[in-house]
Steps between C-alpha positions, in 0.01 A plus 500: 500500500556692836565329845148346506499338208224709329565691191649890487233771436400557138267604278385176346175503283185385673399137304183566407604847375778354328277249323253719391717748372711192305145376373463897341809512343479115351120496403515860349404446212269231619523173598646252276617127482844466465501185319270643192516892536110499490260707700261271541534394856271410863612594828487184677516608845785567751811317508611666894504845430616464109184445297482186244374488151421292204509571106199425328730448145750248597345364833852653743462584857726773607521732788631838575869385541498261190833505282643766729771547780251516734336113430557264759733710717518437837603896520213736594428751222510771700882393589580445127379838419746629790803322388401615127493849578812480708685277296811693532501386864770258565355157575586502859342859593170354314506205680546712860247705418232245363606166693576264222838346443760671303458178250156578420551825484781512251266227327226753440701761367653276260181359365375898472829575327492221280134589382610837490765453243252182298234803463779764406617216231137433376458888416830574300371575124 
């Protein structure tokens, strides 16, 4: 942070940019429960700006975030998507630069390096 206690300039992701482009890459293919795998789901309406929905196979709500990093963190998208795409930042110039601690910023990049190597596991042959 700088001597007023507000956050260095950077180029962090506007939220509702940041959601909707999350929303493209994760719903792709469509949208799909996570619990079942099947495409047979209802919007439900907005959960804040994330929207909610509900299989019509197993009965599961869900929402944009479910069974991702993203799911009940306190951490704005758009600043997840900044410290992901600058994650060879040290901890303490990401945490100038966006105004969270160093702790929860060295916690992020460890939960996106640690799905980062499950995923790389998942696809050996």
């Amino acid at each position: 942070m700088n001597k007023n206690n507000t956050p260095h300039e950077c180029n962090i992701p506007n939220e509702d940019y940041s959601i909707n482009l999350f929303r493209k890459i994760r719903w792709a293919e469509g949208i799909y429960c996570p619990k079942c795998k099947s495409s047979h789901t209802e919007k439900r309406g907005p959960q804040g700006r994330i929207h909610r929905y509900q299989c019509k196979k197993c009965g599961n709500n869900f929402n944009d975030f479910t069974n991702t990093i993203f799911h009940k963190s306190q951490v704005p998208i758009g600043v997840m998507f900044y410290i992901l795409f600058n994650i060879n930042k040290t901890s303490t110039t990401l945490a100038k630069e966006t105004g969270y601690t160093r702790k929860t910023i060295t916690r992020i990049k460890n939960t996106l390096k640690e799905k980062e190597k499950k995923k790389k596991n998942n696809t050996k042959p």
